[in-house]
N, C-alpha and C positions, 0 to 999 in steps of 0.2 A: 504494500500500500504506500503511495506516495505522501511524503509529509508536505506539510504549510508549511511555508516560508516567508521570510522579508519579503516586499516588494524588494525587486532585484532583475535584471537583464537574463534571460534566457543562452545557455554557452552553447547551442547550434545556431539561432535565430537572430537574436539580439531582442527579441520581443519582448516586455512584463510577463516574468516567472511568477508563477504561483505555486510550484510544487517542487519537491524534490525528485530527483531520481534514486536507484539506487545505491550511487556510489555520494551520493550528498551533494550532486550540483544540482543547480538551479534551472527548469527548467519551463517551459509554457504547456498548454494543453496538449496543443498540436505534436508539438515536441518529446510527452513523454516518455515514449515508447522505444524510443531510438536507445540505442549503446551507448553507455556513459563513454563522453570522450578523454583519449589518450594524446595529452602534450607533453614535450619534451620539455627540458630547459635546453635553449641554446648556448648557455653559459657551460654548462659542467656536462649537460646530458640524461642528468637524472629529470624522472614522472615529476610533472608538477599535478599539483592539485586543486580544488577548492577550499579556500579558508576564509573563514569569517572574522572580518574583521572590525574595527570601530566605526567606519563609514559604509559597512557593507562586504560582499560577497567579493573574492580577487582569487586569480591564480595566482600559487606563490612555491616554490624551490622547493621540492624537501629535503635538499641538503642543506637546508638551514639550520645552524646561523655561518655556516660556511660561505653557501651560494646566496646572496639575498636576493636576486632576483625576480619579480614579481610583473603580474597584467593586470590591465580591468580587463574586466569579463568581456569588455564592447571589443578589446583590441584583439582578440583572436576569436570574433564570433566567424563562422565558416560563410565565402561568398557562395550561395547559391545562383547560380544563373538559369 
């Protein structure tokens, strides 16, 4: 079952998320059904993830506090054409 979330961007769409997916990003209606997505960091190479933080939902390193490297959600939403 999808949980409630902040309002927050969608990380396929860019659209208003309303739910969660399974792996804890944020996602819209349309959207929830898809495989949770897999980003790299281009810095080190290790999975980034969804974290929440004080202004909200970001992609961020998990080799931190090594790697600090970090997105908003907007900056890697996927171009659909």
């Amino acid at each position: 079952m999808a949980r409630e979330t902040k309002m927050t961007k969608c990380v396929f769409c860019g659209e208003n998320a309303t739910k969660q997916n399974s792996a804890g990003q944020p996602v819209c209606k349309e959207c929830r059904e898809k495989e949770p997505r897999d980003v790299a960091c281009p810095d080190c190479g290790m999975p980034m993830k969804i974290k929440e933080g004080r202004y909200g939902y970001f992609w961020g390193c998990e080799g931190y506090p090594q790697c600090q490297k970090t997105y908003q959600i907007e900056a890697l939403v996927e171009e659909e054409d």
